[in-house]
GULUMSE-91138 format. One line per 8 residues: their letters; for each residue x, y, z of C-alpha. Coordinates in Angstrom, 3 decimals, m for minus. Layout:
residues N
a = X Y Z  ...
***
This chain:
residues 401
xxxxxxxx = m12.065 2.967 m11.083  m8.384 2.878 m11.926  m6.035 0.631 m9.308  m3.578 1.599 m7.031  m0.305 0.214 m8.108  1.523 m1.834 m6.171  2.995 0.118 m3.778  0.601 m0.673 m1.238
xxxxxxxx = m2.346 2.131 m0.396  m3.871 1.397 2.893  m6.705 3.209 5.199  m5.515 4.191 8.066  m7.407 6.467 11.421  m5.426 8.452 13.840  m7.556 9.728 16.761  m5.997 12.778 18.640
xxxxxxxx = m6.244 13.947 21.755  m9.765 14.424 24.357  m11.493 17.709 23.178  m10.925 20.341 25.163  m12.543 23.106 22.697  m15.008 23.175 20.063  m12.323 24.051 17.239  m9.328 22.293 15.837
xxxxxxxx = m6.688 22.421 12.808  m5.857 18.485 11.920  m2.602 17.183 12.120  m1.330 18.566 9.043  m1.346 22.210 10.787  1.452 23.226 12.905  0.173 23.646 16.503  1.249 24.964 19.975
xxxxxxxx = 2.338 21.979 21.890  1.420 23.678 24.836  m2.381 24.566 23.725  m4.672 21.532 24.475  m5.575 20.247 21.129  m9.237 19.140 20.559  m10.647 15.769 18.931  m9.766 15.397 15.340
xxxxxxxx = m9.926 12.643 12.984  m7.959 12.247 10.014  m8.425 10.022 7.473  m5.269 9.025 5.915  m3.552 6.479 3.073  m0.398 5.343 4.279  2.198 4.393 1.665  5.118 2.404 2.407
xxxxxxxx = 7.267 5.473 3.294  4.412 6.286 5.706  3.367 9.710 3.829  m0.226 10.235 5.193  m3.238 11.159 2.609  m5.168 13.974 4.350  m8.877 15.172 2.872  m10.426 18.658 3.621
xxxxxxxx = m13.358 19.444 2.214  m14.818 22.458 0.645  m18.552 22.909 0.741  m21.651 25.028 1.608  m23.899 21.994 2.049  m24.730 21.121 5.447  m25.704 17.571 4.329  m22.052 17.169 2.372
xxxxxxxx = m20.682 18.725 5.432  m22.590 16.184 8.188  m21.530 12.843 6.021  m17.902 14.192 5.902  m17.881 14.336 9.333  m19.316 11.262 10.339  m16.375 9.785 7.970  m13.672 11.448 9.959
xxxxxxxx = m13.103 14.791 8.007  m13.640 17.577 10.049  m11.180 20.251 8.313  m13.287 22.167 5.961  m12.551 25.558 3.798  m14.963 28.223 3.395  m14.674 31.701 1.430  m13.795 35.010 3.882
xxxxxxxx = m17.286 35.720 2.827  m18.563 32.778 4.282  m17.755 32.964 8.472  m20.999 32.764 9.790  m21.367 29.325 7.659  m18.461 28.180 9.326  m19.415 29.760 12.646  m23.070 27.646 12.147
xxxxxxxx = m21.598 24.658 11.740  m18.840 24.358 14.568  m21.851 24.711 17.065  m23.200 21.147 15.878  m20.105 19.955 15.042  m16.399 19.522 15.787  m15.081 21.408 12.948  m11.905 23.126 11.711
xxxxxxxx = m12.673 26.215 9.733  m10.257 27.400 7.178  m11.096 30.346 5.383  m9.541 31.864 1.823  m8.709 35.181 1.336  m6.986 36.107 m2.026  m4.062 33.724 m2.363  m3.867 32.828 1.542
xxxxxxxx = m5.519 30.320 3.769  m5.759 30.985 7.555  m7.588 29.505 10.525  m10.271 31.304 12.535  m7.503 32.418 15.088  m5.925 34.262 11.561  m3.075 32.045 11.274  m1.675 31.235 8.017
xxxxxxxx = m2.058 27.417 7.434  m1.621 27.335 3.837  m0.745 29.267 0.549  m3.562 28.739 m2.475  m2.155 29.303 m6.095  m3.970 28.344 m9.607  m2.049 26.645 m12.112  m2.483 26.410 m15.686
xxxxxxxx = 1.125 26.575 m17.588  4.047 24.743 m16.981  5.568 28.350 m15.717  3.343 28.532 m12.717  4.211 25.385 m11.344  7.608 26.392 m11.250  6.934 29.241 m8.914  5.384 26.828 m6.738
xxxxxxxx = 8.194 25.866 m4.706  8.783 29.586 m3.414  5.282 29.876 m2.476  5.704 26.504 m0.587  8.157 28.062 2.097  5.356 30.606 3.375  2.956 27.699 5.099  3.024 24.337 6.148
xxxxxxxx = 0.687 23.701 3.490  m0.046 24.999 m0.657  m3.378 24.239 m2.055  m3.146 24.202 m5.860  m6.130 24.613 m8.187  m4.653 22.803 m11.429  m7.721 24.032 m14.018  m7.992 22.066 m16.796
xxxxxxxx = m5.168 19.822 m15.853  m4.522 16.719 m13.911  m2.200 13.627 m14.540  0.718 15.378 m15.383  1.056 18.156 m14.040  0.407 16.304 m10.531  3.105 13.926 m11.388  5.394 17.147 m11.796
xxxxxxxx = 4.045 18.419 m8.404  4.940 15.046 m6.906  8.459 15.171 m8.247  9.232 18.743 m7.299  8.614 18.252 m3.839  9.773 14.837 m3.476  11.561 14.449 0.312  10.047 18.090 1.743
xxxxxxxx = 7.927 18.061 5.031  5.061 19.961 3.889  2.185 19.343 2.427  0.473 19.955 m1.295  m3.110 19.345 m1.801  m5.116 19.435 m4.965  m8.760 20.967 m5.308  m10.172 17.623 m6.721
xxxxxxxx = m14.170 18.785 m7.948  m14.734 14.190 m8.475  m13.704 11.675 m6.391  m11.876 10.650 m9.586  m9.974 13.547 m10.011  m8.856 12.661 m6.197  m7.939 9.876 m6.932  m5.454 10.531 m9.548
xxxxxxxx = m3.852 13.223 m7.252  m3.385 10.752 m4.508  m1.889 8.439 m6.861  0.295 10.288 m9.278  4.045 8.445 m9.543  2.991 5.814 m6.953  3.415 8.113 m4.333  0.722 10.731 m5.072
xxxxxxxx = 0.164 14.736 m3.265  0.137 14.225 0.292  m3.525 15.471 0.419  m6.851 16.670 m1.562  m9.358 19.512 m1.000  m12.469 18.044 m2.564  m14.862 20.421 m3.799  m18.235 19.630 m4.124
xxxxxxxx = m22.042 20.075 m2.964  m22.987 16.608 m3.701  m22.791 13.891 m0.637  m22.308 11.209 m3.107  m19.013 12.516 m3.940  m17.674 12.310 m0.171  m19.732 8.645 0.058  m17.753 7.579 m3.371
xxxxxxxx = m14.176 8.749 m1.757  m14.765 7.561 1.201  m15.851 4.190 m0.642  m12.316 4.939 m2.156  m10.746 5.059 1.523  m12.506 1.921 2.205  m10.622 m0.264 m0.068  m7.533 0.852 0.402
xxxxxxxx = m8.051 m0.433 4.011  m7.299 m4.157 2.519  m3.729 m3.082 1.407  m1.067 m4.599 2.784  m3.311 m6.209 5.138  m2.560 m10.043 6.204  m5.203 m12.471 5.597  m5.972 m15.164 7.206
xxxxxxxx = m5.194 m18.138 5.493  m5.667 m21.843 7.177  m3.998 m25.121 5.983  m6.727 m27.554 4.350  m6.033 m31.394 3.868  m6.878 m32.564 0.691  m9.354 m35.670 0.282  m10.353 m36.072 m3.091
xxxxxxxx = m9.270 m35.406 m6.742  m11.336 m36.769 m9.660  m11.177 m35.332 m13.090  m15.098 m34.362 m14.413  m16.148 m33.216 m17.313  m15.864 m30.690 m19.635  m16.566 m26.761 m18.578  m15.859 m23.321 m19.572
xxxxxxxx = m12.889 m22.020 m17.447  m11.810 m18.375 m16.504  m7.907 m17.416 m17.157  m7.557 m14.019 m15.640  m4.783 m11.675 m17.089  m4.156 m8.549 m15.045  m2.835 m5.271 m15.437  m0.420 m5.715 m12.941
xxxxxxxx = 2.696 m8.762 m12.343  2.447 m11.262 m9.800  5.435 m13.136 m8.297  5.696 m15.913 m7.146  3.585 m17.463 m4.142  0.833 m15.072 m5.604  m2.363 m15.914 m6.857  m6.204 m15.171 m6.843
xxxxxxxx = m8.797 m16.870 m3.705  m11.431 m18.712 m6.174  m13.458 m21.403 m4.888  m16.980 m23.425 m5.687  m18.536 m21.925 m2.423  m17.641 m19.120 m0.800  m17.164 m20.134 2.901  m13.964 m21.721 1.336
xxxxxxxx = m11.200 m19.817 m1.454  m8.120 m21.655 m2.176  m5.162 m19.966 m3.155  m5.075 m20.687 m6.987  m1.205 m19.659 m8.472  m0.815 m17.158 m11.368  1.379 m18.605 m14.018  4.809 m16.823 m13.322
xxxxxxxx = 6.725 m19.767 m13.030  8.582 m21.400 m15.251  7.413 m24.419 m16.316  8.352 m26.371 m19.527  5.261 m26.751 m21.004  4.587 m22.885 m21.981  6.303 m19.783 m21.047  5.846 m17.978 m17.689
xxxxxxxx = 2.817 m15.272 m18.218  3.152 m13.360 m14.679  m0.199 m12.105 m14.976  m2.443 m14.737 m15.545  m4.425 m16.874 m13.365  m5.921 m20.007 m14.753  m8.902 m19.578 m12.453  m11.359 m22.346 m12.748
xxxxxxxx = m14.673 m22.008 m14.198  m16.846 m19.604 m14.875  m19.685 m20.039 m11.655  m16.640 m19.993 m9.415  m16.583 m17.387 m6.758  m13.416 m14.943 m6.740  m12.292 m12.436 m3.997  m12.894 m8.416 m4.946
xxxxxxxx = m11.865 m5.714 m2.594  m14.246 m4.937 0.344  m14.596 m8.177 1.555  m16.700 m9.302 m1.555  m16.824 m12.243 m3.678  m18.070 m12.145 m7.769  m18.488 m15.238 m9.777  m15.708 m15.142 m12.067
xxxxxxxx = m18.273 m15.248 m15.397  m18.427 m11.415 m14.138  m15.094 m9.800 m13.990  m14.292 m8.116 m17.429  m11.751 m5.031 m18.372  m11.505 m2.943 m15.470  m13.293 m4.691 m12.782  m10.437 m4.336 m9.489
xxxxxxxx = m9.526 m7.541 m7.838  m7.626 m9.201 m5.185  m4.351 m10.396 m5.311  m2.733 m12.764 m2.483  0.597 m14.678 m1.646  0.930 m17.082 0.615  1.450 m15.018 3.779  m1.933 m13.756 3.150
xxxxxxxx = m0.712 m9.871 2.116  m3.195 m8.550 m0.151  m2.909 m5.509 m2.669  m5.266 m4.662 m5.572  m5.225 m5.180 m9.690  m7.263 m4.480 m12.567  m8.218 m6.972 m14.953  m7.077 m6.319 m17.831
xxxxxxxx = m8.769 m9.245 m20.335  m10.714 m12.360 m19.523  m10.285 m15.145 m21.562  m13.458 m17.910 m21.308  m12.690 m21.075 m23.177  m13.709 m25.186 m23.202  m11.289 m27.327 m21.141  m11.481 m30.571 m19.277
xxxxxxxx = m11.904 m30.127 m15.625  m10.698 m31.751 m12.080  m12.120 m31.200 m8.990  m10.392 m31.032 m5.767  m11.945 m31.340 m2.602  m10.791 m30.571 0.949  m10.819 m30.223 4.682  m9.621 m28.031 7.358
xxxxxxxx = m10.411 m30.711 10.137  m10.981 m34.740 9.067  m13.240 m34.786 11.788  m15.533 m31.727 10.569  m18.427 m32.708 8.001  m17.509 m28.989 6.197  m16.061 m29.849 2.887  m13.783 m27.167 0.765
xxxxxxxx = m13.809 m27.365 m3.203  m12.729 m25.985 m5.939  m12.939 m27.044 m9.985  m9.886 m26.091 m11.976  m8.661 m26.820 m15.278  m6.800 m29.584 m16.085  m3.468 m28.486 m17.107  0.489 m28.548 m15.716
xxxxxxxx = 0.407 m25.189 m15.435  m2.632 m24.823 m12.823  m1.307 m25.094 m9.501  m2.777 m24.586 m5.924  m0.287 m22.913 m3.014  0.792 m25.008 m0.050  1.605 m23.618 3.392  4.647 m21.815 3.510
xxxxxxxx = 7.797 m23.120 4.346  10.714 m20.457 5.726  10.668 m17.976 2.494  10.126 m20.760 m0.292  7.256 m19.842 m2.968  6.155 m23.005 m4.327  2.641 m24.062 m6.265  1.577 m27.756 m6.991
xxxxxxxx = 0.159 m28.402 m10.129  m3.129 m30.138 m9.871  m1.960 m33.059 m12.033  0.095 m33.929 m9.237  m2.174 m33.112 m6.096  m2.890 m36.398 m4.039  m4.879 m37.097 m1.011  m3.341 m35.932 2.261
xxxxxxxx = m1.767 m32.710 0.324  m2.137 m29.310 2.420  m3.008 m26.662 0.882  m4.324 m22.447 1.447  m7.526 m21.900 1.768  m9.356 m18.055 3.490  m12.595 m19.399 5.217  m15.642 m17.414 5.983
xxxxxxxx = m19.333 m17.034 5.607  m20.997 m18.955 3.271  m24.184 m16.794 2.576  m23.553 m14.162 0.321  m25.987 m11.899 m1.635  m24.692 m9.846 m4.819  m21.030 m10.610 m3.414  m22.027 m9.442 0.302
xxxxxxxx = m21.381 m11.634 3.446  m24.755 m11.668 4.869  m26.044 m13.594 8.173  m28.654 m16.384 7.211  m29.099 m20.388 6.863  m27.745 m22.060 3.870  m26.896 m25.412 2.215  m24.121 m25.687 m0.306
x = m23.278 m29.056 m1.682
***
């Protein structure tokens, strides 16, 4: 799946309200301050302009309709023809009904929430913008078309207070309407009688969560460097630029990732390449979105990964190529605490142009290149859990040595 760029896609929950009835329009319908308004959920991306990502979902499974609830999305659209499905479901569970009736959308107290036009020319979507004055909200059916004409969507209404959503039949398709020109359509209507789609965008949701999160990053002490061997080691090129202080977590085990630095600075042995990471090799692990770890012998073309500075912020890349080749090797070992037994490492090539990241000092992005790390040299390093099974932190004893 395709990565957000980086303008920074997070998860974010809003909980409104204590219920007070059974039935509720979310927070992208205009509502009587006055009226008590019930429980609703809304899941959301927030960009950096704070433009929230709303989902409603359009279904006559019950099972599609139950795991969309549990996820937080409880605002669900149903043909005029449809009420007593509607009417069913809000007595097991806090939904709010929308129904469609021609080119309208109203609530089940006949408001009009929304306008609901199909588009398939470039002539339509001009006509758009007059329809978008008669409700808070326009769904748009765009046929046979997606990337661009939600870019032109995006564009159009660029700065209004209102909401456009797309009928999105894959989580795919949603996905490219909540991402079109960075800043996507402020919602989706996702269509669809199969509970893997809602379990796939709310998978979707999930990683988003991580960005422009903080990590937790600790200072480690370095105690040993010895060059080894030979080895096959792991550069990384991505899709996306890093700048300086950024890098990819990689480490030997995963209760320990140190900060390794792309390759954006300039150095004089070989021209900056802002989106590479000389990695280590290949049984490293590597941090993925999610809160996983992959040896880096299995990212390829595609395959999203994480991207850190030195403040710990986070954000998400594709890779773009892998390139696995023979290269001597040093190894670099460390501690948090020189009184703990719990040793950090991490084997890297070596090269001038590999460089770990130290702590931070006031706004400075530095890297030091592991042919000049010495003993007593901090370090970044994220700690946690060292058992992991196909990526996943799991609970259990283990040695790593």
């Amino acid at each position: 799946m395709a990565s957000l760029s980086p303008s920074l896609y997070h998860l974010q929950f809003t909980i409104k309200g204590k219920p007070k009835t059974r039935r509720s329009i979310n927070c992208a319908v205009k509502t009587n301050p006055r009226k008590p308004i019930s429980q609703s959920t809304t899941a959301t991306i927030v960009t950096m302009s704070k433009k929230k990502k709303q989902v409603w979902i359009w279904t006559e499974n019950k099972q599609v309709m139950t795991a969309a609830v549990e996820r937080g999305w409880n605002t669900f659209i149903f043909s005029s023809l449809h009420r007593q499905i509607a009417s069913d479901w809000s007595s097991i569970a806090l939904i709010c009904p929308l129904f469609v009736e021609d080119d309208k959308v109203f609530n089940d107290e006949a408001k009009l929430v929304a306008t609901f036009s199909e588009v398939s020319s470039p002539q339509q979507l001009e006509q758009l913008q007059a329809l978008y004055e008669r409700a808070d909200n326009v769904i748009v059916d765009l046929l046979d078309w997606q990337v661009i004409p939600a870019e032109n969507i995006v564009a159009a209404f660029h700065g209004y207070q209102k909401t456009v959503f797309a009928i999105s039949k894959t989580p795919s398709e949603a996905q490219i309407f909540l991402e079109a020109l960075e800043q996507g359509l402020g919602g989706v209507v996702l269509k669809t009688e199969d509970v893997d789609d809602v379990l796939e965008l709310k998978g979707y949701f999930d990683k988003r969560n991580q960005e422009g999160s903080q990590l937790g990053l600790t200072k480690a002490t370095i105690t040993g460097v010895e060059m080894t061997g030979m080895g096959d080691r792991v550069c990384v090129d991505l899709c996306s630029l890093m700048k300086p202080g950024e890098g990819l977590l990689v480490g030997s085990f995963a209760r320990g990732l140190f900060l390794v630095h792309s390759e954006c600075l300039e150095s004089n042995y070989i021209a900056s390449r802002p989106f590479r990471v000389n990695a280590g090799p290949v049984h490293s692990y590597v941090a993925v979105p999610g809160g996983k770890t992959c040896y880096l012998s299995e990212l390829k073309a595609g395959k999203e990964i994480l991207i850190v500075d030195q403040k710990g912020i986070q954000r998400t890349a594709v890779v773009g190529r892998v390139k696995i080749e023979t290269r001597p090797l040093i190894i670099v070992t460390a501690k948090v605490d020189s009184d703990e037994e719990t040793c950090y490492s991490i084997l890297l090539q070596n090269a001038e142009t590999v460089g770990l990241v130290p702590p931070n000092k006031g706004n400075e992005a530095t890297s030091v290149p592991v042919t000049s790390l010495k003993v007593g040299d901090q370090v970044l390093v994220k700690l946690q859990g060292g058992a992991r099974h196909t990526g996943i932190e799991i609970q259990e004893f283990i040695v790593e040595k």
